[in-house]
C-alpha positions as CSV (number, residue, x, y, z in Angstrom):
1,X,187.9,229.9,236.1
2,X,185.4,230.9,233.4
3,X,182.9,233.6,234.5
4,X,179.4,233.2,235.0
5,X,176.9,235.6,232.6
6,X,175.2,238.5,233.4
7,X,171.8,240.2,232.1
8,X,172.5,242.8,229.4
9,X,168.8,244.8,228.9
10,X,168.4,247.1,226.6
11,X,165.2,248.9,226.3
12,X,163.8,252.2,224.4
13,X,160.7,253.8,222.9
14,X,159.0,252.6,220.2
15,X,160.3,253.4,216.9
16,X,163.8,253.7,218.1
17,X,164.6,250.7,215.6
18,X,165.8,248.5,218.9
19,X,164.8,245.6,217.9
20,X,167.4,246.1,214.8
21,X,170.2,247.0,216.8
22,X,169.5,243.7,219.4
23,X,169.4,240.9,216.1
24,X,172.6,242.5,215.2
25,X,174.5,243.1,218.2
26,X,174.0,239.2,219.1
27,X,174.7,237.8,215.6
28,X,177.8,239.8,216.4
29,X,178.9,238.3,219.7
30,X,179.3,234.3,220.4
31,X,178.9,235.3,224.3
32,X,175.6,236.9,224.0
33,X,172.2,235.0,223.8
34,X,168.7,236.6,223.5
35,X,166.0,236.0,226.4
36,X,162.7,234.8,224.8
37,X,160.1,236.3,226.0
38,X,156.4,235.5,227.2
39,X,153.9,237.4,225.4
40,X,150.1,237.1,225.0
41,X,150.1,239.4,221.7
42,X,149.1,237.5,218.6
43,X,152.3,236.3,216.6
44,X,153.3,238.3,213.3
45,X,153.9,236.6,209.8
46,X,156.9,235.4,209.7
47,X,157.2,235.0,214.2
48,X,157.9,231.6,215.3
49,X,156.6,230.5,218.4
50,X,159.7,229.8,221.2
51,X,162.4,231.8,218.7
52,X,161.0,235.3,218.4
53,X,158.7,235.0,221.9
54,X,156.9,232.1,223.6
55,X,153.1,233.1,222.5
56,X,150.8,232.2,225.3
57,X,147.1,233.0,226.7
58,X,146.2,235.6,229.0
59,X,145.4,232.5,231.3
60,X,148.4,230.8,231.2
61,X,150.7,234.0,231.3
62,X,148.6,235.0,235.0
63,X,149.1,231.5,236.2
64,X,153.1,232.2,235.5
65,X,152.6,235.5,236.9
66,X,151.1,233.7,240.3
67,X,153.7,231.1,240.5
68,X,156.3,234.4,240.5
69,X,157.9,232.3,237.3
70,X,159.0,235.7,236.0
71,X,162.2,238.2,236.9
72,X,160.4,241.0,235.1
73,X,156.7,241.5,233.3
74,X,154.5,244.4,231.9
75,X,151.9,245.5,230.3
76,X,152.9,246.9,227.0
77,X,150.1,248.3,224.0
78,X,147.5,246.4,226.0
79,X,149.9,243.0,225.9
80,X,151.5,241.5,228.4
81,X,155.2,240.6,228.3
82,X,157.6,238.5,230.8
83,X,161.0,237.2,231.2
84,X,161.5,233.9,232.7
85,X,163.7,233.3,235.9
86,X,164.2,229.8,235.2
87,X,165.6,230.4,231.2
88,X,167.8,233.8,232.2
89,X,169.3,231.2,234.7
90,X,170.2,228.3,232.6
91,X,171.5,230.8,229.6
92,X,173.8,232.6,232.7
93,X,175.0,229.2,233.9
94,X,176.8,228.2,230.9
95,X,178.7,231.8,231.2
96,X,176.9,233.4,228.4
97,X,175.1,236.6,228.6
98,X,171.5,237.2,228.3
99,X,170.2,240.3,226.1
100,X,166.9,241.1,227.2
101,X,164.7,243.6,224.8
102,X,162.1,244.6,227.2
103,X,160.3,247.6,228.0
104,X,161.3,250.7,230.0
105,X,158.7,249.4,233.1
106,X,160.4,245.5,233.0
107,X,163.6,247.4,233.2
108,X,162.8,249.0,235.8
109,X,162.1,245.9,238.0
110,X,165.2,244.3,236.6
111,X,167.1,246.6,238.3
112,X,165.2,246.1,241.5
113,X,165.9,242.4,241.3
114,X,169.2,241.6,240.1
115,X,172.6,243.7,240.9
116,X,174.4,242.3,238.1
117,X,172.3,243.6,235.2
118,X,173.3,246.3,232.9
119,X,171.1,248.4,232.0
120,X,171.4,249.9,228.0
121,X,169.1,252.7,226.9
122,X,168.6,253.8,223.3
123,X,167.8,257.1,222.1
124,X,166.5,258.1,219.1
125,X,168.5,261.2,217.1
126,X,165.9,263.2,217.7
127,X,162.2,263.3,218.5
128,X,161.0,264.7,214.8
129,X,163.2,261.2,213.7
130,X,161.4,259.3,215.9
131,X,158.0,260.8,214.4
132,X,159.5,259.8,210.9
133,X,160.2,256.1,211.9
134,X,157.2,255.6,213.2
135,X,155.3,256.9,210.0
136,X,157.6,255.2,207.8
137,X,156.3,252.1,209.5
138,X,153.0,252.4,207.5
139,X,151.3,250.5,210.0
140,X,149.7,252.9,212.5
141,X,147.1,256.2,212.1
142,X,148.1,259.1,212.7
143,X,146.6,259.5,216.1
144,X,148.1,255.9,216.9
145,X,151.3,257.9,216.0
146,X,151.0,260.5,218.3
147,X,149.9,258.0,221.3
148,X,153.3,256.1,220.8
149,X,155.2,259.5,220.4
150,X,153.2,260.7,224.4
151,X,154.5,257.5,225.7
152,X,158.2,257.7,224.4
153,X,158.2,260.8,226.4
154,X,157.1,259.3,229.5
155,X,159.5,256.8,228.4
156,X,162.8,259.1,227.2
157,X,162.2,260.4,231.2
158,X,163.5,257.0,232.7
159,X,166.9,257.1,231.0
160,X,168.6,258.4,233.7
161,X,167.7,255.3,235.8
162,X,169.9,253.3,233.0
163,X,173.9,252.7,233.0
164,X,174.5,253.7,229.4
165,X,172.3,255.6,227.2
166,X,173.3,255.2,223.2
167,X,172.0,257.1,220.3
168,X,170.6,255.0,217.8
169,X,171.6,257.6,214.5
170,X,173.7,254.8,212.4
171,X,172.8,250.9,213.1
172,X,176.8,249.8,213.2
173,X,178.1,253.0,214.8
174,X,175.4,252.2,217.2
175,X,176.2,248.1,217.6
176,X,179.4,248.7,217.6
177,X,179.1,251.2,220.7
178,X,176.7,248.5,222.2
179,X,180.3,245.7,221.2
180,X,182.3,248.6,223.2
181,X,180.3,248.4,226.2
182,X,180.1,244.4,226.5
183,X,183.8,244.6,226.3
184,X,184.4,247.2,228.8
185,X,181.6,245.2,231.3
186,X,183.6,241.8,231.0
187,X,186.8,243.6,231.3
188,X,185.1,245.5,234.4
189,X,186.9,248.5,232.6
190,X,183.9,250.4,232.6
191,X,184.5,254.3,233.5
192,X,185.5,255.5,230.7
193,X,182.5,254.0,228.8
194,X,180.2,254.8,231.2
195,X,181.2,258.5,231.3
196,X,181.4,259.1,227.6
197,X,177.6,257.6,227.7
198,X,176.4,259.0,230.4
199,X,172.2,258.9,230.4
200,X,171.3,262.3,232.0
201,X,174.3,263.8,229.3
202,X,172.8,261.9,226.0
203,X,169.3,263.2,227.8
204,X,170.3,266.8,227.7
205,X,171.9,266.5,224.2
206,X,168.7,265.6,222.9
207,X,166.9,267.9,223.9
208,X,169.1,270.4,222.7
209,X,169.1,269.0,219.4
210,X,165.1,269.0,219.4
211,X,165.0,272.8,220.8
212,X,167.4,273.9,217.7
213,X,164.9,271.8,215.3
214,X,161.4,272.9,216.6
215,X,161.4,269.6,218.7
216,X,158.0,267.8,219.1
């Protein structure tokens, strides 16, 4: 008997170079599918509409929002973002599994509403890394910097809440951890995994590494 899916979310702070790590780990893995989100930001160059999110109003997203259409939305930089009950559904019934890249809040009520989701969180090396990524970007002010670098803090705090937590240090040491952990999850061969990335651990190792740097 073939087994149904199950919700894979992986969330982190901005900067953390998630959305990297997610395009890789499913163009990696037949049995994984991304969720497409809801979002009433404007589209980048080089979005598409219904591949990279479904772009809708303010309007239409709160009419989704009333008709409890979504597992999972939040507010995120002033945007809203949600993950539809009815598409994580149809993706689980034909047995694949769903990656959802959401935010630390929608992962929070993920794990209020389904049992069966795994829960992924992704750490940067360290917090003057973070810093660097961020200003590499070339796309935000300084003080726009140092907003995003208050939240990740707020953010880093809910990583204990998460099964796994995985530094994200080298892109394919860091997929293939994320490959490891998909295994181990269908397998249901999880301790091991689940002990060698334990969240409040990885939590505890970075802040050690930022004490011995200066830190942020």
């Amino acid at each position: 008997m073939s087994r149904g899916g199950f919700p894979v979310v992986v969330a982190a702070p901005s900067g953390t170079g998630k959305t990297t790590v997610c395009r890789e780990l499913v163009s990696r893995d037949a049995g994984l599918c991304f969720s497409v989100s809801h979002t009433t930001r404007r589209h980048r160059d080089g979005e598409v509409d219904g591949r990279d999110y479904h772009f809708v109003s303010q309007r239409d997203f709160q009419h989704l929002v009333d008709a409890e259409a979504f597992l999972e939305w939040a507010v995120y930089n002033g945007n809203r973002y949600g993950t539809s009950c009815q598409a994580l559904e149809t993706r689980l019934g034909e047995g694949l599994d769903v990656l959802l890249e959401i935010e630390v809040q929608g992962a929070r009520q993920v794990r209020e509403r389904r049992q069966d989701a795994r829960l992924i969180f992704l750490l940067p090396p360290s917090s003057a890394a973070l810093r660097a990524r961020l200003t590499a970007r070339g796309t935000d002010s300084a003080a726009e910097i140092d907003r995003r670098l208050e939240v990740a803090r707020g953010e880093l705090a809910a990583a204990p809440d998460f099964d796994y937590a995985v530094v994200n240090d080298d892109l394919q040491d860091c997929v293939s951890t994320l490959r490891e952990i998909l295994a181990a999850e269908r397998s249901q061969q999880v301790r091991a995994l689940r002990a060698a990335c334990d969240p409040v651990e990885a939590l505890a190792r970075l802040h050690e590494r930022d004490a011995a740097t200066g830190g942020e």
